[in-house]
CHARMM internal coordinates of N, CA and C (Angstrom, degrees):
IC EDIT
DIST 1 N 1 CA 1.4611
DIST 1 CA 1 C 1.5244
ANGL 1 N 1 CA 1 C 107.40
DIST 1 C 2 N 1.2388
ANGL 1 CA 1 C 2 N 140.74
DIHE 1 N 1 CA 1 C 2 N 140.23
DIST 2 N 2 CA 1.0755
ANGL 1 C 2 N 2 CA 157.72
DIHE 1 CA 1 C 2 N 2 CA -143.60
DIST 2 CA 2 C 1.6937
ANGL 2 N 2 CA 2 C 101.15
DIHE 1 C 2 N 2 CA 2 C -122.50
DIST 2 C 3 N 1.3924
ANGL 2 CA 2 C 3 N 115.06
DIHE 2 N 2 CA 2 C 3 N 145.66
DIST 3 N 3 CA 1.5085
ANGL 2 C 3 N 3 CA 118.63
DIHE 2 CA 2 C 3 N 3 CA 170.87
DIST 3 CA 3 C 1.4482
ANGL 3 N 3 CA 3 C 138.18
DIHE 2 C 3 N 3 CA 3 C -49.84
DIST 3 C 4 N 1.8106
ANGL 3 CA 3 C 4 N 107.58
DIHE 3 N 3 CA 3 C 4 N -25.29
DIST 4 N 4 CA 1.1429
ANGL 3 C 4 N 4 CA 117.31
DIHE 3 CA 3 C 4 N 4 CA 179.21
DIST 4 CA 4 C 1.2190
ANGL 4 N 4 CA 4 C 99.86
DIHE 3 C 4 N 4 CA 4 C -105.48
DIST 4 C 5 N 1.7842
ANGL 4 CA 4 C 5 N 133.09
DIHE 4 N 4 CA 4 C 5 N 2.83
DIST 5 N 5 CA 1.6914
ANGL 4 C 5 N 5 CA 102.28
DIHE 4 CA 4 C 5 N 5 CA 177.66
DIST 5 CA 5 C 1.6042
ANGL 5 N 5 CA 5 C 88.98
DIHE 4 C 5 N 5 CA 5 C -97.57
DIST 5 C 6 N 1.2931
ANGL 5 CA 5 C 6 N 115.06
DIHE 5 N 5 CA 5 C 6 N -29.31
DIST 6 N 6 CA 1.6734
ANGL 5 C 6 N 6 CA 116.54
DIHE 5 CA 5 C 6 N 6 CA 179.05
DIST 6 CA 6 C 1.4872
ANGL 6 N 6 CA 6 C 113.37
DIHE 5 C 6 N 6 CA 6 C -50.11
DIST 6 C 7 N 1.3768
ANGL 6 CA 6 C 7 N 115.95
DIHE 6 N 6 CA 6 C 7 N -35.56
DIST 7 N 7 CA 1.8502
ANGL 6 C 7 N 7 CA 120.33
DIHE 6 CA 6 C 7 N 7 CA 155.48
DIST 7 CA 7 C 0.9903
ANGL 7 N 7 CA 7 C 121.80
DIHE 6 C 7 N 7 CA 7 C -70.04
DIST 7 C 8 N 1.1888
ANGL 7 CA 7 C 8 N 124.68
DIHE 7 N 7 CA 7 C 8 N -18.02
DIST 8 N 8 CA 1.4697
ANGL 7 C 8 N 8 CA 102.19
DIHE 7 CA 7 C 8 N 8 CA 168.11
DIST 8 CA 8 C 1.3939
ANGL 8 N 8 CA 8 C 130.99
DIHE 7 C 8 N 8 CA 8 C -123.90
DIST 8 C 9 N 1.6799
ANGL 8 CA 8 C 9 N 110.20
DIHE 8 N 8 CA 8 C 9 N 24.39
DIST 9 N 9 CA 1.2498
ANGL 8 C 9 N 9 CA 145.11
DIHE 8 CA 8 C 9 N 9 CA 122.67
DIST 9 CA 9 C 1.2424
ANGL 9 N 9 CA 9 C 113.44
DIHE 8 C 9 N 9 CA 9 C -33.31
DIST 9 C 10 N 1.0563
ANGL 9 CA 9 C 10 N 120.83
DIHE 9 N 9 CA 9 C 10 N -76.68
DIST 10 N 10 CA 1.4375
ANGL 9 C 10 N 10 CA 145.02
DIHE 9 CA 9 C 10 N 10 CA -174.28
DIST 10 CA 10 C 1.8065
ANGL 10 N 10 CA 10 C 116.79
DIHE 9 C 10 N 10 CA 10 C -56.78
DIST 10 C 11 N 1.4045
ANGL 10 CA 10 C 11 N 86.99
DIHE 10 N 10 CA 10 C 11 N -30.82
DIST 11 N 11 CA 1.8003
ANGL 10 C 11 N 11 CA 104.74
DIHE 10 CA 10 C 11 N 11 CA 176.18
DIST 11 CA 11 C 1.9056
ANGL 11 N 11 CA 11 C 118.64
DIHE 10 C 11 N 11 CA 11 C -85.19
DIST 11 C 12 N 1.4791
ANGL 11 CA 11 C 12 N 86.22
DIHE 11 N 11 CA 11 C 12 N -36.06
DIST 12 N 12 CA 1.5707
ANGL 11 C 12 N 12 CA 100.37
DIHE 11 CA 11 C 12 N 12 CA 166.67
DIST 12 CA 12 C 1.6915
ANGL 12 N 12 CA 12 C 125.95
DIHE 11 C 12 N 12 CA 12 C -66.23
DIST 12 C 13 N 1.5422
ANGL 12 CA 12 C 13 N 95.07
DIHE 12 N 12 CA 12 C 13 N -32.79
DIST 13 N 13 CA 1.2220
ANGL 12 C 13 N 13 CA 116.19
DIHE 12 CA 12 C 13 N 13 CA -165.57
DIST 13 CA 13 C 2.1865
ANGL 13 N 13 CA 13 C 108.27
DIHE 12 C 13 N 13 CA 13 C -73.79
DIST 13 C 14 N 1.2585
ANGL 13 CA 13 C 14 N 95.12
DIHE 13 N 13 CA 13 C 14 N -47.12
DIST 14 N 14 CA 1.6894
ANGL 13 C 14 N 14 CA 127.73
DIHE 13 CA 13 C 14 N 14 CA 169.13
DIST 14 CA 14 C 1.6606
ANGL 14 N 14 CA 14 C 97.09
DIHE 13 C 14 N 14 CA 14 C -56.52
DIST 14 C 15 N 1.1613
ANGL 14 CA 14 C 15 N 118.81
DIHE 14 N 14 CA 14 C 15 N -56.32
DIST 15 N 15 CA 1.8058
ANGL 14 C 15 N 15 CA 113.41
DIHE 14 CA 14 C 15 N 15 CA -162.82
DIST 15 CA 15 C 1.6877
ANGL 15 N 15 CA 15 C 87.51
DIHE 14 C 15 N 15 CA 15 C -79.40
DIST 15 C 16 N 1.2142
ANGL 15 CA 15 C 16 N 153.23
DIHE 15 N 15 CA 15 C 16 N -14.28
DIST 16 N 16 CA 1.2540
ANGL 15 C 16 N 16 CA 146.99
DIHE 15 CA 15 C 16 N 16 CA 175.03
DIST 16 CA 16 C 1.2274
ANGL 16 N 16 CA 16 C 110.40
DIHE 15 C 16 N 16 CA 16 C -109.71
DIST 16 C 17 N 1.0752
ANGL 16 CA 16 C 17 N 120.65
DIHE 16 N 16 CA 16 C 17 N 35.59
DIST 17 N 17 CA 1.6573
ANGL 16 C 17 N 17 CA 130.28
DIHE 16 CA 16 C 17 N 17 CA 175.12
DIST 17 CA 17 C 1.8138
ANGL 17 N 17 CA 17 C 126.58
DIHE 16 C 17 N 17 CA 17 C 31.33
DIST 17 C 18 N 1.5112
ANGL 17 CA 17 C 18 N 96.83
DIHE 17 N 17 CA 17 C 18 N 33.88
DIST 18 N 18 CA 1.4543
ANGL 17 C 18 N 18 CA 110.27
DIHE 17 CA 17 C 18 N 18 CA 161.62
DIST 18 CA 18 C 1.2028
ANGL 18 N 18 CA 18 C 150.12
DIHE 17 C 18 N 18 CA 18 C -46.07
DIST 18 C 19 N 1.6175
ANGL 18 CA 18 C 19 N 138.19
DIHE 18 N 18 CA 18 C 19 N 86.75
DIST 19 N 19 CA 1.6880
ANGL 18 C 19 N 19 CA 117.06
DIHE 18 CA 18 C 19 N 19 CA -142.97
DIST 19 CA 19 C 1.5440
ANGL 19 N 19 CA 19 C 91.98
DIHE 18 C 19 N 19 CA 19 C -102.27
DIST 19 C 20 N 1.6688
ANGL 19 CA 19 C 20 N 119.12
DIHE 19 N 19 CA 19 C 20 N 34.46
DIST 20 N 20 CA 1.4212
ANGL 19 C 20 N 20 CA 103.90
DIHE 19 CA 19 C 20 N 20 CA 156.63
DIST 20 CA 20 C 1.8870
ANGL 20 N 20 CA 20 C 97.59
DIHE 19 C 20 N 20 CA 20 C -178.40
DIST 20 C 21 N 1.0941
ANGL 20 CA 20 C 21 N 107.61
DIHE 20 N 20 CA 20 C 21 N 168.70
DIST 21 N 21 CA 1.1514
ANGL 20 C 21 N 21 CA 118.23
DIHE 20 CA 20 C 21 N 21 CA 163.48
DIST 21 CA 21 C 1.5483
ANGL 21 N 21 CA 21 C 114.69
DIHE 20 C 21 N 21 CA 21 C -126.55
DIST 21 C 22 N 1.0259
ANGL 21 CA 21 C 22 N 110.95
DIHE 21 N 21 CA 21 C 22 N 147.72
DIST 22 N 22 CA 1.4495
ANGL 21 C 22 N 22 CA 113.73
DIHE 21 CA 21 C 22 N 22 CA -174.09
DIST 22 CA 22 C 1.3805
ANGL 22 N 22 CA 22 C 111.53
DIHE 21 C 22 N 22 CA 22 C -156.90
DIST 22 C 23 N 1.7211
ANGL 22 CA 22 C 23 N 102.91
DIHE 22 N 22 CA 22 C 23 N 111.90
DIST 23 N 23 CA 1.2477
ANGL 22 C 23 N 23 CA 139.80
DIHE 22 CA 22 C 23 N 23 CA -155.08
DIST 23 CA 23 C 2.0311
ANGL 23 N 23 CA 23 C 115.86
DIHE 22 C 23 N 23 CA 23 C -95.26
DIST 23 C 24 N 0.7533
ANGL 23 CA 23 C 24 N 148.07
DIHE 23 N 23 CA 23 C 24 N 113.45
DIST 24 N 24 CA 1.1412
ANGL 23 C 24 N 24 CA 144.30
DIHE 23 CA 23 C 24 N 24 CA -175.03
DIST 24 CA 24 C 1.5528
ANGL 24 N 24 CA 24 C 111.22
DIHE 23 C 24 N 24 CA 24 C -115.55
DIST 24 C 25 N 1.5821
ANGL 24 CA 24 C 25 N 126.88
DIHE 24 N 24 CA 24 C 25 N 139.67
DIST 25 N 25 CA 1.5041
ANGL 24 C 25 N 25 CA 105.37
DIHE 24 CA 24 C 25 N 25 CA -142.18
DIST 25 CA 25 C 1.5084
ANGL 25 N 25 CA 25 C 91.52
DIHE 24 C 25 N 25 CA 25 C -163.39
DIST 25 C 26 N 1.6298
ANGL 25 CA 25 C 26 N 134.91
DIHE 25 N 25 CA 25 C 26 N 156.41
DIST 26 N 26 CA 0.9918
ANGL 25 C 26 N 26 CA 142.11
DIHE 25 CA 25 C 26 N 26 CA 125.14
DIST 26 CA 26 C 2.0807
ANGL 26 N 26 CA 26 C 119.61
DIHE 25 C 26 N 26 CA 26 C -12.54
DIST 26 C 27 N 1.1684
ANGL 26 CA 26 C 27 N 117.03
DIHE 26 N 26 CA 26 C 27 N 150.89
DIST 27 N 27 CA 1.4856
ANGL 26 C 27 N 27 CA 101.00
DIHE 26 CA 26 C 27 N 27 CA 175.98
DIST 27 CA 27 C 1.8524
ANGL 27 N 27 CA 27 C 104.62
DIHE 26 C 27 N 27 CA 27 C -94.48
DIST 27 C 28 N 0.9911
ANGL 27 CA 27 C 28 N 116.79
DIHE 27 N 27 CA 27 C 28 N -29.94
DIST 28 N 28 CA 1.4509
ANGL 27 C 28 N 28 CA 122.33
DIHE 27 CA 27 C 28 N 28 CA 162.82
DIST 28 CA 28 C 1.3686
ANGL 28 N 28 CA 28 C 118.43
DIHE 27 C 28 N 28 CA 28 C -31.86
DIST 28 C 29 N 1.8544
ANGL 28 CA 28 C 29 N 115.83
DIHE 28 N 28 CA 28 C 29 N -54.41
DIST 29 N 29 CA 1.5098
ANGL 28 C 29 N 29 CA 114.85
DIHE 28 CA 28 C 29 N 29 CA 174.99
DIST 29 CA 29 C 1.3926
ANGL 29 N 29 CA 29 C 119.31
DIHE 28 C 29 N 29 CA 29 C -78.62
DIST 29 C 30 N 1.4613
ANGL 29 CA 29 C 30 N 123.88
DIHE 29 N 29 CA 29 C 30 N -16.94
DIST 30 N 30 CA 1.4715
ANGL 29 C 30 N 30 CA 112.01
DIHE 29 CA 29 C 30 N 30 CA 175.63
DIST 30 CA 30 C 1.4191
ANGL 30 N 30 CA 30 C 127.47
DIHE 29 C 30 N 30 CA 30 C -17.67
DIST 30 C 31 N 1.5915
ANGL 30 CA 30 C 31 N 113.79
DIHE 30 N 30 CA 30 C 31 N -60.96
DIST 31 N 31 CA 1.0175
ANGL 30 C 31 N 31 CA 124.79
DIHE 30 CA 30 C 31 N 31 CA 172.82
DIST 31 CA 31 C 1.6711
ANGL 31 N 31 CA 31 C 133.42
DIHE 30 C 31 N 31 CA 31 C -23.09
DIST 31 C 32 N 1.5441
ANGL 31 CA 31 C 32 N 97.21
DIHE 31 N 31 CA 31 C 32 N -61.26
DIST 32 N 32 CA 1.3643
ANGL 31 C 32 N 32 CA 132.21
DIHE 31 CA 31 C 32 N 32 CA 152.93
DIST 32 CA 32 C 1.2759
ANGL 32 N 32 CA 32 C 109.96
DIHE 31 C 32 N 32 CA 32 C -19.24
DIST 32 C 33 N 1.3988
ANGL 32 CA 32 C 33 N 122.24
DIHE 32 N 32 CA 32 C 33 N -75.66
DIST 33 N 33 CA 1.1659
ANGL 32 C 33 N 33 CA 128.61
DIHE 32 CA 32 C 33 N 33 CA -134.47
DIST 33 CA 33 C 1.7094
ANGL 33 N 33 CA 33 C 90.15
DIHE 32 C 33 N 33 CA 33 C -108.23
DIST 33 C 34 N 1.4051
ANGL 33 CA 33 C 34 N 134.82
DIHE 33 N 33 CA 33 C 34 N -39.93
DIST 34 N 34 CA 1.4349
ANGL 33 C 34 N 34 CA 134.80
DIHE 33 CA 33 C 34 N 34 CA 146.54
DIST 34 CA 34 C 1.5676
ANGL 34 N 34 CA 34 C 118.61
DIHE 33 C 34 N 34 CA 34 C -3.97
DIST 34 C 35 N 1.8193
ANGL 34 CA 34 C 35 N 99.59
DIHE 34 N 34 CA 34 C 35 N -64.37
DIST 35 N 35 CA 1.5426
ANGL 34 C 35 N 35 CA 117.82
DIHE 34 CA 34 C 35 N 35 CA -170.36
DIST 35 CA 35 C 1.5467
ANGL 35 N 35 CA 35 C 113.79
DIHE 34 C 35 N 35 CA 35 C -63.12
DIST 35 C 36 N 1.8800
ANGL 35 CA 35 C 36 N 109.92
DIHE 35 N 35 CA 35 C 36 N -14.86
DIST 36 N 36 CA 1.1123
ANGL 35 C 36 N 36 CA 115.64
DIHE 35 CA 35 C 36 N 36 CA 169.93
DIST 36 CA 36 C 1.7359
ANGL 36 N 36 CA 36 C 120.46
DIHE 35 C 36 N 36 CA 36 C -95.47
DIST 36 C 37 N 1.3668
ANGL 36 CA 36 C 37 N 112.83
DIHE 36 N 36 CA 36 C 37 N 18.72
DIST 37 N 37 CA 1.5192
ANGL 36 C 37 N 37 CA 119.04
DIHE 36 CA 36 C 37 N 37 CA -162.74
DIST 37 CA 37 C 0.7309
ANGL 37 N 37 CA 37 C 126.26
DIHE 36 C 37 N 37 CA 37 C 76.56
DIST 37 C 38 N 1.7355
ANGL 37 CA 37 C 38 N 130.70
DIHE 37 N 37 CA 37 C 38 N -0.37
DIST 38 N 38 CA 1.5303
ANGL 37 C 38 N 38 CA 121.85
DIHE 37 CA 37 C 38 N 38 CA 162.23
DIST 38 CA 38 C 1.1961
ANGL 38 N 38 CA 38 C 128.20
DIHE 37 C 38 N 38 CA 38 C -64.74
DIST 38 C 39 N 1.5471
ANGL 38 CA 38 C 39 N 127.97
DIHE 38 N 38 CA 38 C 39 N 151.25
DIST 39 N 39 CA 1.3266
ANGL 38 C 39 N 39 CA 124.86
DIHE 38 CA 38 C 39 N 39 CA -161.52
DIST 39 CA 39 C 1.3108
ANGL 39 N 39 CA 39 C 88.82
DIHE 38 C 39 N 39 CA 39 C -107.29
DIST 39 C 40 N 1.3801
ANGL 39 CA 39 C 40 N 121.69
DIHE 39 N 39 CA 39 C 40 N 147.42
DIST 40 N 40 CA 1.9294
ANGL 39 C 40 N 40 CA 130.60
DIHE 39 CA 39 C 40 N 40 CA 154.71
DIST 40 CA 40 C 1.5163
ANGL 40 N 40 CA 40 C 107.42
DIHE 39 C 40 N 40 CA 40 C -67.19
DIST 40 C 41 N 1.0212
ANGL 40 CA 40 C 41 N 126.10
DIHE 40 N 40 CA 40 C 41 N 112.32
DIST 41 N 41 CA 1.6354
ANGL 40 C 41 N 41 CA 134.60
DIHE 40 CA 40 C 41 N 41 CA 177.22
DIST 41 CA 41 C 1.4928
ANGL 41 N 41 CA 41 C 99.25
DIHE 40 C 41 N 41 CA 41 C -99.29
DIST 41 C 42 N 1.3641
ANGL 41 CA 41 C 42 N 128.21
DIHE 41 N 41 CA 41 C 42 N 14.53
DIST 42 N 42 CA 1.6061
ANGL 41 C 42 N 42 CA 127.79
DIHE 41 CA 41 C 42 N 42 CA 174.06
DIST 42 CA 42 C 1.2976
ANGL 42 N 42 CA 42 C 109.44
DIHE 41 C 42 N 42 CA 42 C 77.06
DIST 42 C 43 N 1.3711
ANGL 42 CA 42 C 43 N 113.84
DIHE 42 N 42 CA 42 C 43 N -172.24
DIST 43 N 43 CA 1.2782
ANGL 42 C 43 N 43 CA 115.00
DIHE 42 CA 42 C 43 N 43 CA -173.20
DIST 43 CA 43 C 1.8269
ANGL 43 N 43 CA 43 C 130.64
DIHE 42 C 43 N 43 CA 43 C -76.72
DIST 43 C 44 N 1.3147
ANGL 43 CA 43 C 44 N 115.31
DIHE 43 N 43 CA 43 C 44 N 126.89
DIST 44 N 44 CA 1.0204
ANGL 43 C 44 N 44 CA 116.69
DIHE 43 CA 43 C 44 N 44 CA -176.15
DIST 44 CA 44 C 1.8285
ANGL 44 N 44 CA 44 C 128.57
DIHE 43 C 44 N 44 CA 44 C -43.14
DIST 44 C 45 N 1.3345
ANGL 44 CA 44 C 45 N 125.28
DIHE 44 N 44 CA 44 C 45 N 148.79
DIST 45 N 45 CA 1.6641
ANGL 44 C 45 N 45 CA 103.77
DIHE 44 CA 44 C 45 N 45 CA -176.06
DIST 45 CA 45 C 1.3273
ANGL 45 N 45 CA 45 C 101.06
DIHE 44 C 45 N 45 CA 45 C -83.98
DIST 45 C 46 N 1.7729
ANGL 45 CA 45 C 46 N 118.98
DIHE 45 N 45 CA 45 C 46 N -10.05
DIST 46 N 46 CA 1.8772
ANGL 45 C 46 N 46 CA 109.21
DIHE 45 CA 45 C 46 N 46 CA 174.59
DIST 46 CA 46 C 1.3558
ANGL 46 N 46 CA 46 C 103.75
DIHE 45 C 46 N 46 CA 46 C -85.36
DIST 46 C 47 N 1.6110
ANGL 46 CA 46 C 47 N 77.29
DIHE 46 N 46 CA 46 C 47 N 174.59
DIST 47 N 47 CA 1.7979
ANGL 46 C 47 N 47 CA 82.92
DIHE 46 CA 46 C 47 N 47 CA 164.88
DIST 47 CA 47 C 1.9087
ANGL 47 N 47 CA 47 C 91.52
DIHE 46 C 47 N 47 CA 47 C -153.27
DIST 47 C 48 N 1.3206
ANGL 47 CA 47 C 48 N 93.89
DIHE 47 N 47 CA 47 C 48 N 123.55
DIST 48 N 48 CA 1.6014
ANGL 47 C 48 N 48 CA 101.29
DIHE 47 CA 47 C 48 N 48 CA 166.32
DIST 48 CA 48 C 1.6139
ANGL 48 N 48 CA 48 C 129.38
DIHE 47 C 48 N 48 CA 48 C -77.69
DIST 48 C 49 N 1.6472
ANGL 48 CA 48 C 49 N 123.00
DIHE 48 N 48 CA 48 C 49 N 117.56
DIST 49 N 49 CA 1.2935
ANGL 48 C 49 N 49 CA 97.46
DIHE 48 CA 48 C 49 N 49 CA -158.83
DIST 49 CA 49 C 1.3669
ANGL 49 N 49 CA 49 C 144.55
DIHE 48 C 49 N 49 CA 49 C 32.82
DIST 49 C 50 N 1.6250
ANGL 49 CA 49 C 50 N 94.66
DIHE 49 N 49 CA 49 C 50 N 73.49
DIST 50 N 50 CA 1.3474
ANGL 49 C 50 N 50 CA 119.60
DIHE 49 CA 49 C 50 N 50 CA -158.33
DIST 50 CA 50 C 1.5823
ANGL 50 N 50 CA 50 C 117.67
DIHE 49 C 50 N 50 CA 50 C 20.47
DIST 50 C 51 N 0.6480
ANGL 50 CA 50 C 51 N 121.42
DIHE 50 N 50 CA 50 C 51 N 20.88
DIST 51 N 51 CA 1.9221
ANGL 50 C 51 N 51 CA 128.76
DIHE 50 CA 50 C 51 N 51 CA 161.33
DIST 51 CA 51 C 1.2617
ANGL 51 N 51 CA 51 C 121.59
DIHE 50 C 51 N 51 CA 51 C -85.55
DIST 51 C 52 N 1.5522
ANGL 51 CA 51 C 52 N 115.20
DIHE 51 N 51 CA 51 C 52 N 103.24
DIST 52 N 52 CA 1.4735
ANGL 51 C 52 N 52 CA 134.23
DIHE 51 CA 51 C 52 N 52 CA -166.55
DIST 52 CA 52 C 1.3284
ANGL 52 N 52 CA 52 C 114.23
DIHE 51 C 52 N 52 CA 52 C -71.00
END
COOR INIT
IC SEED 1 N 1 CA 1 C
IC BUILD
């Protein structure tokens, strides 16, 4: 995901009165998404196609 679709995620999210987004991710991109103020809340209880 790229910086400007993650803004306007975030912009979509604001005009529909969203008090969070909540992202579920590879552990590789954390980083990524960190640099944008997201917090790591640990590991998810799903797993999509068996991917934890």
């Amino acid at each position: 995901m790229s910086a400007k679709l993650l803004a306007h995620l975030e912009e979509e999210a604001r005009k529909r009165t969203r008090e969070t987004v909540t992202l579920t991710c590879k552990e590789e991109v954390i980083s990524f998404y960190e640099k944008y103020g997201y917090i790591n809340m640990g590991v998810a209880d799903s797993a999509h196609r068996g991917v934890v």
